[in-house]
Structure formats: structure tokens, C-alpha cells
NUNU-979143 format. One record per residue (C-alpha): x, y, z; residue in one letter. Coordinates in steps of 0.02 Angstrom, whole numbers, padded with zeros to 5 digits, always signed. Last residue first. Example, Ala and Ser with C-alpha at 12.3 -4.5 7.8 and 13.67 -1.06 7.14 Angstrom:
BEGIN
+00684-00053+00357S +00615-00225+00390A 
end
This chain:
BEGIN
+02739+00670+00306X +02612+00780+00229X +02599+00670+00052X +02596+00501+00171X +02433+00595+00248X +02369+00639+00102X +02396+00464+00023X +02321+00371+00141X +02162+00507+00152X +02135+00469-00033X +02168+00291+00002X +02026+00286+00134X +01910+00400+00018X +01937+00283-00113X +01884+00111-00031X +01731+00210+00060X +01693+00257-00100X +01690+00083-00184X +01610-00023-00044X +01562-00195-00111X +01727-00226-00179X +01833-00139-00020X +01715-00246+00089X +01739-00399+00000X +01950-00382-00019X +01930-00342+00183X +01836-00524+00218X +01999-00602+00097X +02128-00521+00194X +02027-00578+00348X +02027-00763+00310X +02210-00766+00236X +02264-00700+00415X +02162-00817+00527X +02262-00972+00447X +02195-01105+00325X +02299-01246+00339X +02341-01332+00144X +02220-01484+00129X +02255-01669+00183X +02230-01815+00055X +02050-01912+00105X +01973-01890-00049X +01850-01785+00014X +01974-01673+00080X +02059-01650+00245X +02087-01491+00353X +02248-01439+00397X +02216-01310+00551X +02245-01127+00546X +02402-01043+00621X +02286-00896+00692X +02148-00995+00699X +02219-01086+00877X +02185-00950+00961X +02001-01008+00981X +01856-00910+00894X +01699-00817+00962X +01811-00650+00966X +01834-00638+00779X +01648-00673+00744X +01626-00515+00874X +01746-00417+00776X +01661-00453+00608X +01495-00384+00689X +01571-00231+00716X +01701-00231+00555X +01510-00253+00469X +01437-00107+00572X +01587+00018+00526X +01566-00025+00349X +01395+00016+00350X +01418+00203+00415X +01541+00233+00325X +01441+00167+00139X +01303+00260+00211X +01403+00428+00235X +01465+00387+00052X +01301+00365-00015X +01223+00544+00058X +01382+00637+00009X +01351+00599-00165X +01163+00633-00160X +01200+00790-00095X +01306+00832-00235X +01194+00774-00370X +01048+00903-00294X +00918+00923-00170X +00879+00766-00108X +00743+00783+00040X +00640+00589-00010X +00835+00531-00007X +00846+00557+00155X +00716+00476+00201X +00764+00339+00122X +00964+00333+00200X +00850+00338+00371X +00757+00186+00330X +00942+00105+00270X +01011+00164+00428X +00876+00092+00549X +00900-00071+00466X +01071-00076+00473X +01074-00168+00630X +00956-00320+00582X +01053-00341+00422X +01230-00354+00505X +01150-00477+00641X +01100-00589+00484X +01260-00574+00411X +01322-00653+00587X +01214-00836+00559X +01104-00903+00664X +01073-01086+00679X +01027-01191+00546X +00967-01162+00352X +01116-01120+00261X +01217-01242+00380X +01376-01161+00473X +01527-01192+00397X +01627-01365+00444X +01762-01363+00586X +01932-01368+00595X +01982-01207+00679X +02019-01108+00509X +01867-01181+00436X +01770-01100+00554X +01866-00961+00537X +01819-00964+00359X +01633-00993+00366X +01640-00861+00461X +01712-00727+00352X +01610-00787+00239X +01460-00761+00310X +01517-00592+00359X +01537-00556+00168X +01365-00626+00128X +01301-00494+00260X +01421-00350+00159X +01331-00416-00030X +01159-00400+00064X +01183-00222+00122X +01253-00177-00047X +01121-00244-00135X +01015-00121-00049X +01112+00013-00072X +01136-00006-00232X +00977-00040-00271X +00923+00152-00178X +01051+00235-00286X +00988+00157-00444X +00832+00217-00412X +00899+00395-00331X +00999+00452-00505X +00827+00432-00597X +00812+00345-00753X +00708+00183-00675X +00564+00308-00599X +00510+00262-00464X +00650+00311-00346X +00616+00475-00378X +00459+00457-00249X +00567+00421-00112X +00494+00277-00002X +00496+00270+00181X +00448+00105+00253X +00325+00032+00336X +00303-00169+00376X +00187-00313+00429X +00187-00494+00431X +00057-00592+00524X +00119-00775+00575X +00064-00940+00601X -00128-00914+00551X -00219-01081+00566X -00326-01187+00426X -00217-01163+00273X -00196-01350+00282X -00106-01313+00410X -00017-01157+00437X -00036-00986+00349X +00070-00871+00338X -00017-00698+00331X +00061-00518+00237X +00049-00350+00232X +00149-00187+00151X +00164-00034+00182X +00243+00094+00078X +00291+00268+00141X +00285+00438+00011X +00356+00587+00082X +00313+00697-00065X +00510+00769-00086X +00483+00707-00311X +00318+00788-00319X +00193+00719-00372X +00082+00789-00537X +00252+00813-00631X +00200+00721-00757X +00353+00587-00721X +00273+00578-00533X +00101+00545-00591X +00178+00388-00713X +00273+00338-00551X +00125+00340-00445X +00047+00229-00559X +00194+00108-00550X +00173+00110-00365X -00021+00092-00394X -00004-00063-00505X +00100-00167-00400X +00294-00185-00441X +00351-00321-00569X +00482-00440-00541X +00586-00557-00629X +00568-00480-00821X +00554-00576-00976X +00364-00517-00996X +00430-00333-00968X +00462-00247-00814X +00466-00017-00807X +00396-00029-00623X +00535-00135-00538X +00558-00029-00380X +00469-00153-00260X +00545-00297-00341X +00731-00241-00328X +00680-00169-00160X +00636-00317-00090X +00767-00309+00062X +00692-00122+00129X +00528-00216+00169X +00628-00318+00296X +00636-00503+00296X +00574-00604+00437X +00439-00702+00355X +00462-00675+00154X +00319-00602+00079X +00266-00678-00038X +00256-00620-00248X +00094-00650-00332X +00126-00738-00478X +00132-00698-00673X +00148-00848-00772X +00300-00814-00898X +00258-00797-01103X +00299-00951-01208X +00462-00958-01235X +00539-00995-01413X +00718-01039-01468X +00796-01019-01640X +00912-01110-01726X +00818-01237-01793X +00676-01247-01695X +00674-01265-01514X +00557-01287-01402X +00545-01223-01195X +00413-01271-01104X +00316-01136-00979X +00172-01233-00967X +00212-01304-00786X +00294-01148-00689X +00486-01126-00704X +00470-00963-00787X +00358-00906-00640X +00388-00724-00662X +00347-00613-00507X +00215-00483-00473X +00170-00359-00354X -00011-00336-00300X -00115-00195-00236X -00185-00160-00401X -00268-00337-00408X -00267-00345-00610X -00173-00505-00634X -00335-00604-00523X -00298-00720-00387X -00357-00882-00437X -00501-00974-00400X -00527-00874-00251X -00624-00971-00095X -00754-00917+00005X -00766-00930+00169X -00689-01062+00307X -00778-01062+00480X -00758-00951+00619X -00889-01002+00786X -00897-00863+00911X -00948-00887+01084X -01024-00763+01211X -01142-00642+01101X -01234-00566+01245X -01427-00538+01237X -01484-00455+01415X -01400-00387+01580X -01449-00555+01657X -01399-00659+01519X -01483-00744+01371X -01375-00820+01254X -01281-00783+01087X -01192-00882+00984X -01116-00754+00828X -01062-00849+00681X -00903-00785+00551X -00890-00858+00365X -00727-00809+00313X -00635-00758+00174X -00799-00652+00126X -00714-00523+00002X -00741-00350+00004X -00582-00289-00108X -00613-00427-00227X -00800-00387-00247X -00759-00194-00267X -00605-00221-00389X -00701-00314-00514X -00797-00500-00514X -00678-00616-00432X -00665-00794-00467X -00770-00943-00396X -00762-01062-00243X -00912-01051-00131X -00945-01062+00051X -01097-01107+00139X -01178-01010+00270X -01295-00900+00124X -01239-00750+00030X -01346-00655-00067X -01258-00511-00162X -01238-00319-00119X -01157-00327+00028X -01005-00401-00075X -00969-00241-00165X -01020-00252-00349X -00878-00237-00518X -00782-00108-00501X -00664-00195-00700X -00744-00071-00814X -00731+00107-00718X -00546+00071-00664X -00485+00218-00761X -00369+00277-00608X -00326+00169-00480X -00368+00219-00308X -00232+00179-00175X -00156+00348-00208X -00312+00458-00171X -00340+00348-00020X -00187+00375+00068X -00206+00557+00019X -00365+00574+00131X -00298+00479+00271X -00144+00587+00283X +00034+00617+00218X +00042+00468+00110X +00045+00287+00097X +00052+00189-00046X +00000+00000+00000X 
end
């Protein structure tokens, strides 16, 4: 969801313009009896108002009157599918999906077009993280992602020049996991984020600022991983598992959190090129610092013995070369200097100044 200033602007950008065909009927206006249905959605107004549930007040007779005092919630109606012109939606490419066969002839090959799905939240993952689908407003049939329907119609406003490009646009987003049999709720996912308007538009200087950013923040938490997949190594032992226990790039995530919303905001107040400038390399600082933070305490959760490293053995049973502590962080600096460019420079900029003084 678009949200902006107020309740009255919230609504303005969560209504899509030249709907008229596809309203359709609210559900108050149909019959609907206790049993639930399975059918497809009739316009915006019968999707937006759907039963999901079918909800039964018990009521008895009390000494202060009628009193509901048990509640029975049974399934509701069921979507057939959920419908490609849900405005609220963004979209991924199921190339993998059945029907999406590849033939060849000749020399030429031939897709047939990509099943649009809804795209999932993903439990535990910030907002921030999904940029590359949130921002991907100008996709094509070959494309990954595509954005919902009111960012990218907030993006054709902002082009006009109908929204201004320092509106402090949030997005929220929401999101259920269901247990099972989709019977029980596990989890309820919810998020708000700052959003800069410019960042819309796949020519301006802030969208590819904001994906770099982002990517950033992932490449530096793969970095950590790394790191202690290394040590680990270093002391004999095997990586940590993908999927067990927690890993440090994780921790790196959780703490720049509050710097990436605040890097958006900032970028919702740009002013010009320069400002920009300054604004990536104070988050580039400001990130690197965190990742030597958490690298530290990965460094301190090791034994002395890393510093020689340990021969490990191979699957074929002949002994690798050790891996010492001092090829492991060589290699996690070589990854920050990659992912960071400007902090890189500035620090041999300054090097050099100060060797130039001396």
C-alpha cells in the first residue's frame, strides 16, 4: 500500500485511475448464504470485500440481556485464482511454472510468455530487502519482478510532474502465513517504510542509488558469512548450515536497518547530485563500521588456535593446505573494499594525504 501524508491522500493513491470497467459489486450487495463457494472475482469492489470467512455469533440470554459469548469461524469463500489486475499486487515471473516449455527450432528458441505470480512475503525479511521488486515498475514479460499497479501509477504521476519528487511517500505492506492446511494463522507480517518518490522512476539518479544500497547491504552480510565460514574452517570445523542456527550477516542486516530507513528519508529531501554523493558515502561509512562490528565479534567467538589454521582434509582423504586467521581476513577486507567503492577511495585518498604531509 502507498501511503501518504494523511488519510485522505492514502486513499487518493490507493485508487486506480480508469478502473470504471473492471468495479464490479461490493459483496453486501449479493446473497450469501452459510456455505462457502469457490469462484473468481468480479471487479475491484467484490475482490476488495471479500468473505474469506464465514463468522457466527452464539448468543445467550444473560442477566443484563442478549450477549454474544462464543464465536464459531468457519472457512469462506475461496478465489479461484488471484486475479493479474489486483492493483495492490506485485508480481513475479514463474518461468519454471508447468506450461512454460521451452522448443526449439532450428536455430531459434521460443518461450511461451511467464505466469505472473503473486510475490510472498518473506517471514522475517525487511521491506527495505525487496527493493529490486518493489522498484521494478518499467518490467517486461522476460522480467523477474514487477511492482503493483499503484506504485507504478505513482510513477507515471510523478514523471507528469503531478507528485512531487520530496512527497514523503511510505509503503506498507501485509502479509499472513498460513499453517495447516491453510486452517491456522502462524504468523502476520507487517512493515513501513519510507519511499522516495524518484526512486520510481528507473532513469533517476535515486533508483539506482536506492539498489545499490540495498544490494550492498546484502553483498556486506554474505561477506560476514564468509568470514565465518572461514574461521570455522580455520579451527577445523565445517561452515555453518544455510538453514541452521544463526548466522552473523544476519546480525549485520538487523542493525542496518535503521540506517537504510533513514538513507530513504533522506533521499525523499535530495536536493541536488552533490547531496546525493555525500548521502552514499556517509552510508557506505556508516555500514562499513557495522560489518568490522559484527566481524569483531565473529573474531572474538574463535580459539587461538585460527591464527596458524588447522589442515583440514578433503573428500578424498589427502590433507588440505591450513587455513590461517590472516588469509581469512585479507579475503573479508578484499569484499568490503569490492562492495564499498567510495569508502575504498576515500581511505586511500586520506592514505595518500597523509603520506603526502609526512
Amino acid at each position: 500500500m502507498p501511503v501518504g501524508r494523511n488519510l485522505y491522500e492514502t486513499l487518493l493513491l490507493n485508487t486506480p485511475i480508469g478502473v470504471q470497467g473492471r468495479l464490479g459489486t461490493p459483496q453486501w450487495t449479493r446473497r450469501i448464504g452459510p456455505a462457502w463457494e469457490s469462484r473468481a472475482a468480479q471487479g475491484l469492489l467484490d475482490l476488495w470485500t471479500w468473505q474469506a470467512r464465514r463468522i457466527r455469533l452464539i448468543s445467550e440470554q444473560t442477566p443484563d440481556g442478549i450477549r454474544v459469548t462464543r464465536v464459531l469461524v468457519a472457512a469462506g469463500d475461496r478465489l479461484t485464482l488471484t486475479p493479474d489486475w489486483e492493483p495492490h499486487t506485485a508480481w513475479r515471473s514463474d518461468t519454471a511454472a508447468k506450461g512454460a516449455k521451452k522448443t526449439t527450432k532450428k536455430a531459434s528458441t521460443s518461450t511461451k510468455p511467464a505466469l505472473q505470480r503473486p510475490l510472498r512475503h518473506t517471514p522475517g525479511k525487511a521491506i527495505w530487502r525487496g527493493m529490486n521488486a518493489l522498484l521494478a515498475v518499467e518490467a517486461d514479460d522476460t522480467a523477474s519482478f514487477h511492482t503493483s499497479e499503484l506504485l507504478d501509477q505513482v510513477r507515471g504521476l510523478s514523471s507528469e510532474g503531478l507528485i512531487d519528487d520530496q512527497y514523503p511517500l511510505r509503503a506498507e505492506t501485509f502479509g499472513m502465513v498460513y499453517g495447516n492446511q491453510s486452517a491456522i494463522v502462524e504468523d502476520v507480517l507487517h512493515d513501513l517504510t519510507p519511499l522516495p518518490v524518484a526512486a520510481l522512476r528507473a532513469d533517476a539518479d535515486v533508483h539506482f542509488a536506492v539498489l545499490e544500497a540495498t544490494e550492498q547491504a546484502e553483498q556486506l552480510a554474505q561477506a560476514l558469512n564468509h568470514l565465518s565460514a572461514d574461521l570455522r574452517r580455520a579451527s577445523g570445523l565445517d561452515p555453518i548450515p544455510w538453514d541452521k542456527g544463526q548466522r552473523p550477516g544476519e546480525r549485520l542486516l538487523y542493525l542496518l536497518d535503521p540506517l537504510m530507513r533513514r538513507l530513504l528519508r533522506g533521499l525523499q529531501n535530495l536536493q541536488d547530485p552533490e547531496t546525493l554523493d555525500r548521502g552514499q558515502l556517509a552510508w557506505e561509512q556508516q555500514a562499513r563500521r557495522l560489518a568490522l562490528q559484527v566481524a569483531d565479534s565473529v573474531h572474538a567467538a574463535v580459539p587461538e588456535s585460527v591464527f596458524a589454521g588447522r589442515a583440514t582434509r578433503k573428500p578424498d582423504g589427502t590433507l588440505a593446505a591450513a587455513y590461517p586467521l590472516g588469509i581469512a581476513v585479507k579475503d573479508f577486507y578484499r569484499r568490503l573494499n569490492r562492495v564499498l567503492p567510495r569508502t575504498k577511495e576515500e581511505r586511500q585518498t586520506a592514505s595518500t594525504s597523509d603520506r603526502e604531509g609526512y
